[in-house]
N, C-alpha and C positions, 0 to 999 in steps of 0.2 A: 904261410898263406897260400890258398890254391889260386890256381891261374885259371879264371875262367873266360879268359879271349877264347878259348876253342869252344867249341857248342857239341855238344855229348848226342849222341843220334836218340838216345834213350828220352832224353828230356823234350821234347818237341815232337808232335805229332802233325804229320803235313795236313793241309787244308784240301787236298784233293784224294785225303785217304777214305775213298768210299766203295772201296773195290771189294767184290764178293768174293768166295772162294777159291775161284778160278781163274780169280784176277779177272774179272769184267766187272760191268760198274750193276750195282744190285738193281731191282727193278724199280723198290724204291727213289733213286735217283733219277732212271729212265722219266718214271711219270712227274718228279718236281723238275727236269728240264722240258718236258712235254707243256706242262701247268708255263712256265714261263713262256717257251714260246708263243705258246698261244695269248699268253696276255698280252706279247709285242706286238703279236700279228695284228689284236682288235686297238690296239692304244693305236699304230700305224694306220689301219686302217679307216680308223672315227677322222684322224688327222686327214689321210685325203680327201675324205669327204668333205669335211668341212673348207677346206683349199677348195675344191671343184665345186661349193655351191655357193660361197664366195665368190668364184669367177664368172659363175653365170648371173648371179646379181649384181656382179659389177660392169659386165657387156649389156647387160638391159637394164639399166638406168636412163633410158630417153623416156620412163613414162613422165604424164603430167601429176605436177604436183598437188595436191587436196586442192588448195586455194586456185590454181588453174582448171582443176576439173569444172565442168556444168553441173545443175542439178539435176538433169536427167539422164546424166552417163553417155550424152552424144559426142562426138569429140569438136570441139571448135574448128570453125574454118576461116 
C-alpha cells in the first residue's frame, strides 16, 4: 500500500496560480481585482452615507409632531 501522508506537488494546483508568462499576474486578474475593489469602495461608501444621513435625522428630531402641528403650518406659541 502507498503512503499518501506526503502530497505530491504534481497533484495540486495552488489557488493563486494566475501568473502570466513572466511571472506577473495576467491582465485578466488585474481587471477582476479592479471589478472587486470598486464594488467595496461603493458597498462602503452607500454604508457611510447612510450612517451620515442617519445622524443628521437623528440631531434634528426637535420637529413637531403631525398631531402637534396647526392647520395652517404656523408654529404654536
Amino acid at each position: 500500500m502507498e503512503d499518501d501522508s506526503e502530497s505530491r506537488p504534481e497533484r495540486f494546483k495552488p489557488a493563486n496560480d494566475n501568473n502570466g508568462p513572466q511571472g506577473e499576474p495576467s491582465a485578466e486578474t488585474w481587471l477582476k481585482i479592479d471589478r472587486a475593489a470598486l464594488t467595496l469602495a461603493r458597498i462602503i461608501g452607500r454604508r457611510m452615507a447612510r450612517e451620515d444621513f442617519e445622524r443628521l435625522t437623528a440631531a434634528n428630531d426637535n420637529r413637531p409632531n403631525a398631531s402637534e402641528a396647526t392647520g395652517d403650518g404656523a408654529d404654536k406659541e
